[in-house]
Each structure stands twice: as structure tokens, then as C-alpha cells.
N, C-alpha and C positions, 0 to 999 in steps of 0.2 A: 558468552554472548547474550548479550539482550534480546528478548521477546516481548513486542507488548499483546498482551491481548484485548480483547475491545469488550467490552458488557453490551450486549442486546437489550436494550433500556424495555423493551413490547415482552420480553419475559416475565416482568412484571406489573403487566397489565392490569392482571387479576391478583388480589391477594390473597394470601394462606387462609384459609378457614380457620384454622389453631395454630397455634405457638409450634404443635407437633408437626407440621405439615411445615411450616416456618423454615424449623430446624433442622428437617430432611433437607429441604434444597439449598440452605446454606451448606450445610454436612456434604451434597454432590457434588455444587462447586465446586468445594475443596479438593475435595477428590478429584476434580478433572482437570485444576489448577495445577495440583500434585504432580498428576501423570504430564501434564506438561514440562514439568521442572525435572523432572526423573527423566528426559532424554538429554538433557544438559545444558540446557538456558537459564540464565536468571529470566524470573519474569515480572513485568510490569503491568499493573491492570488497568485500563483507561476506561473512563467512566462519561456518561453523558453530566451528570452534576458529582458533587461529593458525594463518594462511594459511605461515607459513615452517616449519610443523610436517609440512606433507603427505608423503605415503609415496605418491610416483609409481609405484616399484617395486620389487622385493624387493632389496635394499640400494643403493637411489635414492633420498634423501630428496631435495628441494627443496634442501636446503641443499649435498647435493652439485651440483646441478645448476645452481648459482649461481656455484659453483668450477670445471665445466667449462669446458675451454679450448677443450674440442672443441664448444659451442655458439655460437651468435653471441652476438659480446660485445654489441652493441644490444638483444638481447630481455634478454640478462642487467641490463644495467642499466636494458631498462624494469620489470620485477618489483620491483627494489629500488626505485624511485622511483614506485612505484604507492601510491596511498594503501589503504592496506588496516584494517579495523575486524574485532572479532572481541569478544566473539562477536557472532549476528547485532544482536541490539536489548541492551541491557541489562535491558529487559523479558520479555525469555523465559528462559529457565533451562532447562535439561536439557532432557529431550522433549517436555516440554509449552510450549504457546503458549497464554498468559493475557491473556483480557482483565486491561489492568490495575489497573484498581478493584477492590479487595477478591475476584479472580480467581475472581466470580461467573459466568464462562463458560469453557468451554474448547473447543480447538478441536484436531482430530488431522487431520494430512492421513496419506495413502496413495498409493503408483505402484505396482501389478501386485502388489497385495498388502501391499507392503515401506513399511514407516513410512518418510516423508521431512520433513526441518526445512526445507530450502532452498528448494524450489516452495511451501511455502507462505507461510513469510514471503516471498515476490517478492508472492503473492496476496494478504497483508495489507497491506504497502505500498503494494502498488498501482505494484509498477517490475518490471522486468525479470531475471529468472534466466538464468547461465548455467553451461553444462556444458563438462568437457572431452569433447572427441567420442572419447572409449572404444568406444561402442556403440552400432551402430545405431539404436539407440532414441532417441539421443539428436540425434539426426541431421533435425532440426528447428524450427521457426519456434515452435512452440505446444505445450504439451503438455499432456493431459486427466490429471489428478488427482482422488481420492477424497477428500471435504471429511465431515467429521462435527463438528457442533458441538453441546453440550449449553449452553442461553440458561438464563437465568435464571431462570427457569419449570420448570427441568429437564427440559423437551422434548429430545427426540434429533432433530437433522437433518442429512439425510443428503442429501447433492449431488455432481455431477460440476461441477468446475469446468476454463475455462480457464485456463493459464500463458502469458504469455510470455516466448518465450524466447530462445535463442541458442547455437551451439555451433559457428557458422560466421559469418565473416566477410559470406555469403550472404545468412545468416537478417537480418543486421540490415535489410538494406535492408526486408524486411517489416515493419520496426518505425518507419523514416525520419518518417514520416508523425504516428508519437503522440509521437515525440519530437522535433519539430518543435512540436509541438501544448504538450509542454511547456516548450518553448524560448520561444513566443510569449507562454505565460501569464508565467512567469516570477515565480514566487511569491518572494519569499524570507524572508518568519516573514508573521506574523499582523496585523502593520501593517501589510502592504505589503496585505493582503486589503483592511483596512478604508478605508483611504486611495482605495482603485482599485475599490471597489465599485459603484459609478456604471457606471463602464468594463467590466469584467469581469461584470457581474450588476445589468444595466437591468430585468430584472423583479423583483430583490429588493430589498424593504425590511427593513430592520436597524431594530432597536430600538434604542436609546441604551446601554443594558444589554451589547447584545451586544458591542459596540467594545471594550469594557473586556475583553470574556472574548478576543477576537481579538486584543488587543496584548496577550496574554499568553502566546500561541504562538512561542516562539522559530523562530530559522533554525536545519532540520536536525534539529527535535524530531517525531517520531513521528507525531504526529496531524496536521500541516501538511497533506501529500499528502489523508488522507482526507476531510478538510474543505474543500479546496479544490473534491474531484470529487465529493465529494456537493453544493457547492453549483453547482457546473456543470450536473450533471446535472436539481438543481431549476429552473434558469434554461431549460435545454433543455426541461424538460417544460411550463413553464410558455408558454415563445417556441409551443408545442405546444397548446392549453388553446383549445378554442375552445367550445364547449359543455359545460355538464353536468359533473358532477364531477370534481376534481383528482385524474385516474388515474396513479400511479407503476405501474402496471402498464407490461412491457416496458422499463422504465429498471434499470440498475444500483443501485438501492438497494434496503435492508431498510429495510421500512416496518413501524409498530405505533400503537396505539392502548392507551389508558389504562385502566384495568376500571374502574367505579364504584365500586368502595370506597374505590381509588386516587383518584380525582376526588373522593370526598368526604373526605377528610381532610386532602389534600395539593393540593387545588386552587391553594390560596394559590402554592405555589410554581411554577404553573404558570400564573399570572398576571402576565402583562407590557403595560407603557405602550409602544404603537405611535407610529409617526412621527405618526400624528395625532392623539396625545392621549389616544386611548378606552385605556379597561384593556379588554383580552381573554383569556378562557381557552385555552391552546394544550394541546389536546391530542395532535394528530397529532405522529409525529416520525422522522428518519431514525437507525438505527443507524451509527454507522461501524466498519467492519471489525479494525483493527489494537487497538482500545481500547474499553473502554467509556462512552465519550462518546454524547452524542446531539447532533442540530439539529433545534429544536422550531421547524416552519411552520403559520401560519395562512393559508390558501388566500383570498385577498380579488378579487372580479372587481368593479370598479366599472364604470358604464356605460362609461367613456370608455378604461378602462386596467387592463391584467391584471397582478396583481401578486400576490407570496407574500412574505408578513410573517417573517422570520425571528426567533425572538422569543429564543433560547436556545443556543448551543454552548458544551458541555463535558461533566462526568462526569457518570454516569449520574443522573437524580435521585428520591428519596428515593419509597417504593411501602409498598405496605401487606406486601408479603413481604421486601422490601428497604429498610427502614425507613434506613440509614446508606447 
């Protein structure tokens, strides 16, 4: 399975004082890149520019430090044989992070004031950041970030979110556990969801509609991850559901509802054929993070069996303010 991990571009704010100082925190990375690989991932490292372009230290590029002799030649040759992608998504551009539909939302992170790209794409992803350990700061498992997103609606929201992270070989073992978690799911595109849906998501039912939009998710394309955990966590709320309304309160998703204007014009496209045959209007639905996709659920408790209809995943669809 694939793992990308993301470079915390503010790790290197500051540069090494020496070559020596240089060489330690490339040497850590490694090491924490390692312990990542040592639970059973290939891994991939995303970079905010070309990762062989970095300025370790004041006349220390990466590329010298590729040609020292005086480093070990095994971390030298793990760096060049490290899969590395750049820039982060092809979806983001410069400083801003665009939903990518018609880039009706945007989304700014912040650390201790100071704009950051690399913690937040780890948080849109939904995978793992990591830093060279320059600085104390960075000298941990998790890190709190300043989230501001403006939706659709052009509301302002403003959150503290968690990171996870890594900057120590140390820190991974606090991570063993979700990456194991994703080793077990083991997604790998949008077929492999709808094929193993049964298995993976016994309280969801799929529409016939949706398969078509699920084998359209390659492997290694963007919205895989967030589609995956938003329907986990629908599966979790539901195995959860035992009275009384379908609460996403305390779960990991962004939930919304339809305004009537939106319901009366554009019901039509919010109307889907269920595994049972009836047409239903779906208007609740979960946002996912990285994109402006949605997954439209209809909450069904029959006497004998709890189940959530999933009637919908993909881009955002059509609103009385967002008519395209």
C-alpha cells in the first residue's frame, strides 16, 4: 500500500548553522521516513517545490549533500531512490488550497501566526506530515494548526485543527496503530470500495448509481482517501444509531443540509432509486475535505436492521447560488 507523506515546508525556515547540523536532520528524516516503511507501506514523499531543490544550509544545497563523502553512502542512496512528487497535489497552486470544482471554497492554514502549505495538505489528505526536527517545535507526534476556510455560502470558519505528524523515528510508533488501520483497509481506487462494500460498510447501502461514480476513482487520485473515511466513519455512526436521530455530531465529518429553494428546483437531481426500488429525495450529505465532492445519505432504520442509503458521491451538485 501506498503512503504519501507530506514535508512541512516551516521546518525549514531556519537554516543549519554547519554542514554537521545539516546532516543530522537529513540523517532523522530518514530515520523517521524508515520507521514509516518498517510498518508496511511503500512510501511517497510530497513536497511543496522539488524536494532536490532544498537549501539545508547556507551554501548546503541537497544536491551537495548527495555528493558528500563524508555522509553515509546508504542514506545517500536512500534519498535518491525515495519516490518523491512535487508539487504537493496538482490541485493546489501557489498559496492557496482550492476546493477543486470551480474553486468555490478556500481554505488558509496558519502555525504561530506564519502561513503554512504542508500541515495542511497532511489535513486535507487525511495522511501524515513530516518535519525535519530543526526546532523544538517540531519535536512531536501531533501538531495544532490554525484552519480558516471560506464555503460556499461565503461564511468565514475558523478552527483549530489536529496534524499528524512526525519528526522522529519515535513519533511514528504513536501513529502504528492508524496505519495499520490503513494497511487493513487497503483501498486501492474506487473499485476496490465497491466490490468490498458488503465487507467494509455492512450498514451501507449503495444505490446502483453510485458504483458507476465509485469505479471512477482511480488509484492514488485525490478524493480516494476522503471517500473512504467519510464512509467509515458513516458505518461507525451508524454500528452507533440506536435511538432517535441520525447524529454525525462527535464524528469527523462536515455535515449540511439543502435550503428550500435548493430542494425546489433541483430536487430532481437529488432523487435516487434505492436498493429497494422506491425513488427517495436525499437531502442530507457529508462534505469531504480535500475536494468539493459530496456523499448524499439517507438515514433508513427498519424494524429489523440499521442501515444508511448512500445515494450520491462526487462533485459538488448544482444549488440555487451554485447553479454549475
Amino acid at each position: 500500500m501506498d503512503l504519501d507523506l507530506i514535508l512541512n515546508e516551516l521546518s525549514l525556515r531556519n537554516l543549519a548553522s554547519n554542514e554537521q547540523i545539516a546532516c543530522q536532520w537529513m540523517s532523522n528524516l530518514i530515520q523517521t521516513i524508515r520507521a514509516v516503511k518498517f510498518q508496511g507501506v511503500k512510501v511517497n514523499l510530497r513536497t511543496k517545490d522539488n524536494f532536490y531543490t532544498t537549501i539545508l544550509g547556507e551554501n548546503y544545497p541537497l544536491s551537495r549533500w548527495l555528493n558528500d563523502n563524508h555522509v553515509n553512502k546508504e542514506e545517500r542512496l536512500f534519498i535518491k531512490t525515495l519516490a518523491t512528487k512535487a508539487p504537493f497535489s496538482n490541485d493546489i497552486t501557489n498559496l492557496e488550497i482550492k476546493d477543486i470544482e470551480n474553486s468555490t471554497g478556500l481554505w488558509e492554514f496558519s502555525y504561530q501566526g506564519e502561513q503554512v502549505i504542508g500541515l495542511g495538505v497532511a489535513y486535507l489528505l487525511e495522511t501524515i506530515a513530516v518535519s525535519f526536527l530543526s526546532e523544538d517545535c517540531w519535536d512531536c507526534h501531533c501538531i495544532n494548526i490554525d484552519c480558516q476556510k471560506i464555503d460556499e455560502d461565503g461564511k468565514i470558519i475558523d478552527k483549530v485543527i489536529e496534524i499528524i505528524h512526525a519528526s522522529h523515528k519515535d513519533h511514528v510508533q504513536n501513529h502504528a496503530t492508524w496505519i495499520q488501520n490503513r494497511i487493513r483497509t487497503g483501498i486501492v481506487d474506487g473499485e476496490d470500495i465497491w466490490d468490498r462494500r458488503e465487507e467494509l460498510f455492512p450498514n451501507l447501502d449503495f444505490c446502483d448509481v453510485v458504483g458507476k461514480q465509485l469505479r471512477n476513482i482511480r488509484a492514488g487520485q485525490s478524493e480516494l482517501q476522503p471517500v473512504v473515511k467519510a464512509l467509515s466513519e458513516l458505518q461507525k455512526c451508524c454500528e452507533n444509531w440506536k435511538n432517535g436521530y441520525f447524529n454525525l455530531q462527535g464524528y469527523p465529518l462536515e455535515e449540511s443540509g439543502e435550503s428550500k429553494p435548493t430542494l425546489d428546483k433541483y430536487s430532481k437531481e437529488r432523487t435516487f432509486i434505492c436498493p429497494d426500488g422506491q425513488e427517495r429525495l436525499f437531502e442530507r450529505h457529508v462534505k469531504l475535505r480535500v475536494c468539493n465532492w459530496r456523499i448524499y445519505f439517507f438515514p433508513l432504520k427498519p424494524e429489523a436492521e440499521i442501515k444508511v442509503i448512500i445515494g450520491y458521491i462526487g462533485c459538488h451538485l448544482p444549488t440555487v447560488n451554485y447553479p454549475t
